[in-house]
C-alpha positions as CSV (number, residue, x, y, z in Angstrom):
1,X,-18.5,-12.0,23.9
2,X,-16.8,-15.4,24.9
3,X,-15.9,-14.9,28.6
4,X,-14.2,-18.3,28.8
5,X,-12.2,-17.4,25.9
6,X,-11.1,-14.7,27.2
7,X,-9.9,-16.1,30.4
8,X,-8.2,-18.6,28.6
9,X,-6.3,-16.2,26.2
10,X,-5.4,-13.9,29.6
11,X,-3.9,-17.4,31.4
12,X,-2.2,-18.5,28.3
13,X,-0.8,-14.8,28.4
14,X,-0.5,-13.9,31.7
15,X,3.2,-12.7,31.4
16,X,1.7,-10.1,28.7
17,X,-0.5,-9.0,31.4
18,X,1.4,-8.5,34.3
19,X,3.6,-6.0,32.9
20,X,1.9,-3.4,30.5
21,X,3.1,-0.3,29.6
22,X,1.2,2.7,30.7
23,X,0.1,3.3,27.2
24,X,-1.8,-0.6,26.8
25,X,-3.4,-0.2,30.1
26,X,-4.9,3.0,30.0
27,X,-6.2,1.6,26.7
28,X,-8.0,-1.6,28.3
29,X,-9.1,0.6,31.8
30,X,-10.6,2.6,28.4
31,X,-12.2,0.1,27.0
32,X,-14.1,-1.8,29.5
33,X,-15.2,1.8,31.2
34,X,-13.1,0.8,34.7
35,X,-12.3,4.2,35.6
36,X,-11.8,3.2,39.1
37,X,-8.4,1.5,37.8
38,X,-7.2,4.5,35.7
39,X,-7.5,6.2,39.3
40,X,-5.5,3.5,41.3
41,X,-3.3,3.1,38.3
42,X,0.3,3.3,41.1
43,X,-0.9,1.0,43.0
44,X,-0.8,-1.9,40.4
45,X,2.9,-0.9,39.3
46,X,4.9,-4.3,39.5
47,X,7.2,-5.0,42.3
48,X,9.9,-3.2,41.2
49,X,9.5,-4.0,37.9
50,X,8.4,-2.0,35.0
51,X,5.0,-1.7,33.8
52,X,1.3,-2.1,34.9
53,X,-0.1,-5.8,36.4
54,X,-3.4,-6.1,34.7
55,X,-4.5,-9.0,36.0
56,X,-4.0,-7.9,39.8
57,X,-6.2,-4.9,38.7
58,X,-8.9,-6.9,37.3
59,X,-8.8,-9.4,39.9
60,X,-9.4,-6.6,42.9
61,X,-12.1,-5.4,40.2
62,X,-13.8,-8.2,40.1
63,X,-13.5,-8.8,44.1
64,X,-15.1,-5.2,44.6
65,X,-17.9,-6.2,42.1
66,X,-18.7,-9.5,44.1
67,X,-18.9,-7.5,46.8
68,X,-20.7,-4.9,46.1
69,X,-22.8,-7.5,44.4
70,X,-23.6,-9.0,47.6
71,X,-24.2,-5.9,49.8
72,X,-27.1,-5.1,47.7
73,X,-28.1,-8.8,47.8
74,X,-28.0,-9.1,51.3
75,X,-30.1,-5.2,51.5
76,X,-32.9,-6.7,48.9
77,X,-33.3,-9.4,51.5
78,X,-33.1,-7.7,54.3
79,X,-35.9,-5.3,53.1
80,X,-38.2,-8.3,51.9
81,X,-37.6,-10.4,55.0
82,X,-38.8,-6.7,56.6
83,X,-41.8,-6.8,54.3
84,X,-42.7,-10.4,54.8
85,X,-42.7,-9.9,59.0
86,X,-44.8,-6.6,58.4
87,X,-47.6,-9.1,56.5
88,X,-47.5,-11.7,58.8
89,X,-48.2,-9.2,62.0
90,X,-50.9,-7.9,59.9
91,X,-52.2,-11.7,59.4
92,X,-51.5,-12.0,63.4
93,X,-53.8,-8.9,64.0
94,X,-56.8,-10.2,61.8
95,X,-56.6,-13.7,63.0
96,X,-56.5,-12.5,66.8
97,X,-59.3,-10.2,66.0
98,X,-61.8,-12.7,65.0
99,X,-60.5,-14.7,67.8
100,X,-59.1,-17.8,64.9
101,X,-56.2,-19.2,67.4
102,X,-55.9,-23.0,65.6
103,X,-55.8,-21.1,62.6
104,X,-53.0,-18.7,63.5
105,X,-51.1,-22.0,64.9
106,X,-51.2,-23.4,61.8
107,X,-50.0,-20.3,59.9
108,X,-47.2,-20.4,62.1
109,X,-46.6,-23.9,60.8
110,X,-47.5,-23.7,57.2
111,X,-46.5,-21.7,54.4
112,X,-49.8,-22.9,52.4
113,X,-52.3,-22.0,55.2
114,X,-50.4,-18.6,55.3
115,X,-51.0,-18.0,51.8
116,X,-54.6,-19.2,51.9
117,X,-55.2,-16.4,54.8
118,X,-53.2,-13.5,52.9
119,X,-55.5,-14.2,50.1
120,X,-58.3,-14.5,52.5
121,X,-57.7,-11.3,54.1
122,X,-56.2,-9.6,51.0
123,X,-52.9,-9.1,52.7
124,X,-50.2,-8.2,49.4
125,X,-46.8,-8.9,49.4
């Protein structure tokens, strides 16, 4: 539950961790459900040495996580930036319509006048 516990205890013990037998990490890929590093188990062999390096393993886990992390992150916004264009053109279209060009000058300008006129023309996110 104490995730700066924990990375203490794997610092303080990070010889333990860089050279587990196939048995302990099977057993901790097990536990926290990483089936991704049961499957690329050879690849975090130690240089030359015997056993497993643990720590490499969790560290590229934790690397693809952020990552993955972010490419959603960076999709979300790229798919409200979409939706937030696709409002304002509707906002354009109204304004031009009734001919209100100071108006739409200063919706270009101001984030309060826009939302006033969403509101105004009942334009939802």
């Amino acid at each position: 539950q104490d995730k700066e516990a924990l990375l203490h205890y794997c610092n303080e013990n990070a010889d333990r961790f860089h050279q587990l037998d196939d048995e302990t990490y099977d057993v901790i890929c097990t536990m926290i459900n990483a089936k991704r590093l049961l499957k690329q188990k050879e690849k975090y062999k130690g240089d030359g040495k015997e056993g497993n390096d643990m720590c490499k393993a969790l560290n590229d886990l934790m690397k693809d996580s952020r990552r993955e992390g972010w490419l959603e992150g960076e999709k979300a916004g790229r798919i409200e930036g979409e939706k937030s264009e696709a409002r304002f053109r509707r906002l354009v279209s109204c304004l031009l319509g009734q001919k209100r060009y100071s108006e739409l000058e200063e919706a270009a300008e101001s984030a309060a006048v826009r939302n006033r006129l969403y509101q105004e023309f009942h334009l939802q996110a």
